[in-house]
N, C-alpha and C positions, 0 to 999 in steps of 0.2 A: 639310676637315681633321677626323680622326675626334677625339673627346672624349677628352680626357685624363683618365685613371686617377686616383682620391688616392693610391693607391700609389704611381704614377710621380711625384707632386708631391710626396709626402713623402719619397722618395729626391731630387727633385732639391733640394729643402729640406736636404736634410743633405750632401747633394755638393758645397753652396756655404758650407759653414758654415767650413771653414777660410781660403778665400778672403775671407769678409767679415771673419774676427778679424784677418786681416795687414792688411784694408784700413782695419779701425776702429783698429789701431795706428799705420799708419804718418799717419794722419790726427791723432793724441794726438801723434805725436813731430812733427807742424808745428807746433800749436798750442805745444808745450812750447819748439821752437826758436825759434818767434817771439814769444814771451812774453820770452825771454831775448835779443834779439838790439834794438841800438840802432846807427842811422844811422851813420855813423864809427865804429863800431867797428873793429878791424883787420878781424877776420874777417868782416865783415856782409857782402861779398860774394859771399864762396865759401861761404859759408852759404846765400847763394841758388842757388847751381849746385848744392848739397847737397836744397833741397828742390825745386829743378826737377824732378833725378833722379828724388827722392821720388814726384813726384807723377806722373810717367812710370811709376813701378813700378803704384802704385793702379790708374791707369789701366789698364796692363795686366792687373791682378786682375778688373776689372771685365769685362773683354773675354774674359776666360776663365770667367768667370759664364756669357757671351753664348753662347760655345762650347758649355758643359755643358748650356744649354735648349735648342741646336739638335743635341743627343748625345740627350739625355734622352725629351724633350718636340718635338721636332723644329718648336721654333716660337722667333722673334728673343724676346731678351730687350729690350726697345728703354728699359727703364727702366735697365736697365748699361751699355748703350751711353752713352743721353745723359747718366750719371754718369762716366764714363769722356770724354766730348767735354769735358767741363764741366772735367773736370782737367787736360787735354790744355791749353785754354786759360789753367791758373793757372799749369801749367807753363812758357808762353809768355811768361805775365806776370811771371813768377821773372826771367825771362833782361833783360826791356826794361826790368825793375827796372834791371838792372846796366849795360846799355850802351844803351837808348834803345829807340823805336818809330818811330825818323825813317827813312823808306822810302830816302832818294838821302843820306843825311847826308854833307857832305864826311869822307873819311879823318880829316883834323887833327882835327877837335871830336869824334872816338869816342877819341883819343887819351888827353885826363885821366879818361874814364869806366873806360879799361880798364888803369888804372894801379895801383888795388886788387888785379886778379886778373893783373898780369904774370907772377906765378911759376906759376901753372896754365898746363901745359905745351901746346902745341897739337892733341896725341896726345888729351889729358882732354877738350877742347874739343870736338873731329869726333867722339868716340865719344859726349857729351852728345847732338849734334847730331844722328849716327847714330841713336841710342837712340830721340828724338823723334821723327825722322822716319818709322823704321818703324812707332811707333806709330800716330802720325796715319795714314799709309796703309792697315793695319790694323783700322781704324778705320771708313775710306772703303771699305773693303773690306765687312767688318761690315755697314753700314748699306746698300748695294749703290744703283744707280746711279739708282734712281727715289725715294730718302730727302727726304724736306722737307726736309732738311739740306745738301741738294746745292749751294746758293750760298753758303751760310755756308761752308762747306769752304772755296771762296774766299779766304775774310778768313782764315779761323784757317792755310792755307797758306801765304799773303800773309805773315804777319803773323812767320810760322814761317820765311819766305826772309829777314825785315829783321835777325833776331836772329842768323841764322844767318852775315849778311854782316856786321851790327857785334859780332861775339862776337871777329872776328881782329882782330889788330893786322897790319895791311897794311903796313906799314914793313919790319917783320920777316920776315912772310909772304913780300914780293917777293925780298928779299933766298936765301930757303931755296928760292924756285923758281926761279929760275936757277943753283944750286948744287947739281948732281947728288951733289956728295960730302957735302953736308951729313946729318945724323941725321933733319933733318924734313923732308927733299925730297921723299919719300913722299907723307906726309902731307899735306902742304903743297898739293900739285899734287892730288889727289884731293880736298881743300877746297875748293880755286880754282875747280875742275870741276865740284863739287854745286852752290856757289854758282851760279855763270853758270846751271846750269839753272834752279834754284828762282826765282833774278830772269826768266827767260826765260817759264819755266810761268803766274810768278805774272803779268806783263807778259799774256801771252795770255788768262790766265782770267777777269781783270779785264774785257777787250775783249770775253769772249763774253758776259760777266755784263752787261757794259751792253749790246751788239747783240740779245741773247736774252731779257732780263728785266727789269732796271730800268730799262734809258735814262737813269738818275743820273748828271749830267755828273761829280762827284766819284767813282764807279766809273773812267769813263777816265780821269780824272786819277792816280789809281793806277795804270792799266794804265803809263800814260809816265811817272809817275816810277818803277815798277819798271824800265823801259829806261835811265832815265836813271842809276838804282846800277848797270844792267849796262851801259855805255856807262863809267864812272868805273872801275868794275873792269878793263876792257879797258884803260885806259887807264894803269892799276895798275902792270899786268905787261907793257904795251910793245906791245900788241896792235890799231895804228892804224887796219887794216883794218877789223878788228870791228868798232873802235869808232866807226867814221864810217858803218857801215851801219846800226849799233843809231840814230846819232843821225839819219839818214835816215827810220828809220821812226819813231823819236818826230816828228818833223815831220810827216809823215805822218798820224799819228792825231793827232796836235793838229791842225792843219786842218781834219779830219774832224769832231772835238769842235764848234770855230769853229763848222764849216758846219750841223752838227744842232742847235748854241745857237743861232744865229741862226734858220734856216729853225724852232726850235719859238716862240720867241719871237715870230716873224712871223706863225703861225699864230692 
C-alpha cells in the first residue's frame, strides 16, 4: 500500500468533520433523553424505540466515515467501524430493554412487556427492524469475511433475530396474516417471513460457531433454542409441518450436544 499524503489526510480530516458533529449530537440528545426519562413513565418505552433509531442513524454515520477512508485513503477505517458495532449493539439493547433477551420466550409472557408500546403501529416496528438490520449487514459487509469480529456477528445477529421476534405481538400478528383484506396483512406476512429466517440463520450460525470454533456447549444450546422460537412461531400461524421438522432437528442437535458432552467429559 503506497504512503498516504498529509494532504490526503487533511482532506479526509475535513470530509468527516460533518459526519462526527451529527454523531457528537445525536449522542448529547441520548444522554439528554435519558437523563429525563424514568422507569413507568408513560413514555419510557417508545422513548426507547426513539433512541434505538438514534443509535442505528450514529451508527450509520460512523460507516460512512468508513466509506470516505476507503474513497479517500483507499484503506478500512476499522476504528468507525468498531464505534459503529459498539452502537449497533446499544441499539439491540434499546429493544430487549422493552421486550426481553429470552431467545424461545413463550408468546403469553412478551404480552404485559409489549403492552406499553401497543399503539406503535406494526408498519413502525418492521421499518425499526428493517433499519437494524440493514445496518448490521452493512456493517458485516464493511468489516468483510476474514474480521476478528466474525463470531461476534453471531451473538449481535442472534441477539438482533430475539428482539426482532419479541417486538410483535403474535395474537394480533396471526390474526392480520390470515386476513388478506386487512391494512397490515402486508406487513404482517413480510414480518413473519424475516422472522423465520433470522431464528433459521441464527439456529445455523450458532451450530457452526460451536462445530468450527468454540465447542461451548451453551453456543449449541442457543443454536436449539433458536429452532425452538422457530418451531413456536410455526406453530403461531398453523404451520404443523414446519413445525414438527424444526422440532426433529432440535432433537437432533440435542443428541449431538449429549453425545460431545459426554464423549469430552469422558476423555
Amino acid at each position: 500500500m503506497s504512503k498516504i499524503s498529509e494532504e490526503t489526510r487533511l482532506h479526509f480530516s475535513e470530509a468527516i468533520q460533518p459526519y462526527k458533529g451529527k454523531i457528537t449530537a445525536t449522542l448529547e440528545k441520548e444522554k439528554t433523553m435519558l437523563n429525563g426519562m424514568h422507569k413507568g413513565d408513560i413514555d419510557y418505552e417508545n422513548k426507547k424505540l426513539l433512541l434505538c433509531e438514534d443509535m442505528i442513524y450514529a451508527a450509520s454515520l460512523y460507516m460512512a466515515q468508513n466509506s470516505l477512508s476507503l474513497r479517500l485513503m483507499e484503506v478500512k477505517n476499522n476504528d468507525a467501524l468498531n464505534d459503529a458495532r459498539k452502537l449497533l449493539y446499544k441499539a439491540i439493547i434499546y429493544l430487549e430493554e422493552i421486550v426481553s433477551d429470552t431467545i424461545d420466550a413463550p408468546y403469553a409472557d412478551l404480552t404485559p412487556l409489549l403492552e406499553p408500546i401497543h399503539n406503535v403501529p406494526i408498519i413502525r416496528r418492521y421499518t425499526i427492524i428493517r433499519k437494524l438490520g440493514l445496518a448490521i449487514t452493512m456493517l458485516k459487509d464493511a468489516f468483510g469475511d476474514n474480521s476478528k469480529w466474525k463470531w461476534s456477528f453471531v451473538e449481535l445477529e442472534g441477539r438482533f433475530a430475539t428482539v426482532s421476534k419479541n417486538l410483535i405481538d403474535m395474537k394480533a400478528c396471526v390474526k392480520d396474516y390470515f386476513d388478506p383484506g386487512s391494512a397490515n396483512y402486508e406487513t404482517t406476512v413480510l414480518y413473519i417471513r424475516m422472522i423465520q429466517k433470522q431464528l433459521n440463520d441464527s439456529a445455523t450460525a450458532y451450530r457452526d460457531k460451536y462445530e468450527l470454533s468454540t465447542r461451548r456447549i451453551d453456543d449449541m444450546r442457543n443454536a436449539i433454542k433458536y429452532l425452538l422460537a422457530l418451531r413456536k412461531l410455526y406453530i403461531a400461524i398453523s404451520d404443523a409441518t414446519q413445525a414438527e421438522e424444526v422440532k426433529k432437528k432440535a432433537v437432533v442437535w440435542k443428541d449431538k450436544m449429549d453425545a460431545d458432552h459426554k464423549a469430552g467429559l469422558s476423555n
